[in-house]
N, C-alpha and C positions, 0 to 999 in steps of 0.2 A: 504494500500500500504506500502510496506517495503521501506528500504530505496535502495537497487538493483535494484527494481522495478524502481524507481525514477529516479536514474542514469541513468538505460536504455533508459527510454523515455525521459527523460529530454535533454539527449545528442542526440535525433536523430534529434532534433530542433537546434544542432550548426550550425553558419553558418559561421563554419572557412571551408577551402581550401588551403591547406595548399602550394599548386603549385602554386596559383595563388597570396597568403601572400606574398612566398616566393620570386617571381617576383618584387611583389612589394615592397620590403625589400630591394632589390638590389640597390636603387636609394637612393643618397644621400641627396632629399629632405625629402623623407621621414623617414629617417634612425635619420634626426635632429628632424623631427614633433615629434615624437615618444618618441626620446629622453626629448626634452623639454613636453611635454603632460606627459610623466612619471614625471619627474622632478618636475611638478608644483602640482601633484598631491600630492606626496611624501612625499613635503616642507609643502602642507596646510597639510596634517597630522601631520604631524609634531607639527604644529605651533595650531594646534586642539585638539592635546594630552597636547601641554603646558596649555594650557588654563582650560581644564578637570582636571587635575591636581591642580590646583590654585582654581576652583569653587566647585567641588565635593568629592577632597582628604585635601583642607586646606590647602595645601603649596603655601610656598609665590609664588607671582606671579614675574616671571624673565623675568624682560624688557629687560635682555642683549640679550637675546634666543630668544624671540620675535623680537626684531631685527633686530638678526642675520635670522631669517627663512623669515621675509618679503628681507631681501637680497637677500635671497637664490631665490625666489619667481621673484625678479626684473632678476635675473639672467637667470634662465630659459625662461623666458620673455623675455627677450632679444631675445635669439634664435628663438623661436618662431615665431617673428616680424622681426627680420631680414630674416627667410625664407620663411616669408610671403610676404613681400616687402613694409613694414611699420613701420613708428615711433610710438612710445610713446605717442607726442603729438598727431598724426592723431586720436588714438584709444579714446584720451579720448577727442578730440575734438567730435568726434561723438558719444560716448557715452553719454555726458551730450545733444545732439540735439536729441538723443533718447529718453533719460530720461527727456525731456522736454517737449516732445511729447507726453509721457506716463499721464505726472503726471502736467504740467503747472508750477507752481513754489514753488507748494506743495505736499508731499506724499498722495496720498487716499488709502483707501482700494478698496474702489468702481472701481474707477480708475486703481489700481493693479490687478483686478480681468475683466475687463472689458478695454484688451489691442485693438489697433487697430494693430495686428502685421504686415499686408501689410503695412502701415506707416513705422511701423520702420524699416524695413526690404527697404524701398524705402530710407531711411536717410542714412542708411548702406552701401549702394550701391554707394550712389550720391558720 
C-alpha cells in the first residue's frame, strides 16, 4: 500500500461532520471545553518537552518553566471546572475516594491492572 492508498481509506473512517461540529461550535459551553481541553493539552506538552530536554538532551532542568506551565495547566483548569460546574477541591476530593478504591492505601500493580471500574465510576457520580 502506498501512502495515497492510505489517505484514501484511512479518511473514509473520519467521523467529522462538519454541519453538525459546526452547530455544535456555536455554543459557548463548548467553545470554552474546547478551548480549555486544547489548552491543557498544549501546556502538558509543553511542560513534556521541558523535561525531555533536561533527561535526554543534558540541559539543566528549569524549575522556573516548570512552574510556570503547571500555572498555565491550573489555568486552563480553571475553565474547564468552572464550565463544568465544579471546584478544585470536589475533583480531588473524589479522586483520592477513587484512588482509594482502586488501590486501598497502597499502589499494586495487581490492583492497577485489575480495576473495578463500575466502583469508581459509582464514587464519581455520588
Amino acid at each position: 500500500m502506498n501512502s495515497k492508498d492510505y489517505i484514501k481509506n484511512a479518511t473514509k473512517t473520519e467521523s467529522v461532520n462538519f454541519e453538525t461540529i459546526g452547530t455544535r461550535l456555536q455554543t459557548k459551553e463548548n467553545i470554552r471545553l474546547l478551548h480549555a481541553a486544547m489548552g491543557i493539552s498544549t501546556e502538558a506538552g509543553e511542560l513534556l518537552d521541558a523535561l525531555k530536554k533536561h533527561l535526554f538532551y543534558g540541559k539543566e532542568l528549569d524549575r522556573t518553566n516548570l512552574f510556570e506551565e503547571v500555572g498555565d495547566l491550573f489555568w486552563y483548569m480553571a475553565i474547564l471546572a468552572d464550565e463544568l460546574g465544579f471546584d478544585f477541591e470536589q475533583a480531588m476530593e473524589k479522586n483520592i475516594e477513587k484512588l482509594r478504591a482502586r488501590y486501598g492505601e497502597k499502589f499494586s500493580e495487581t490492583k492497577a491492572q485489575k480495576r473495578d471500574l463500575t466502583k469508581e465510576r459509582a464514587i464519581l457520580e455520588h
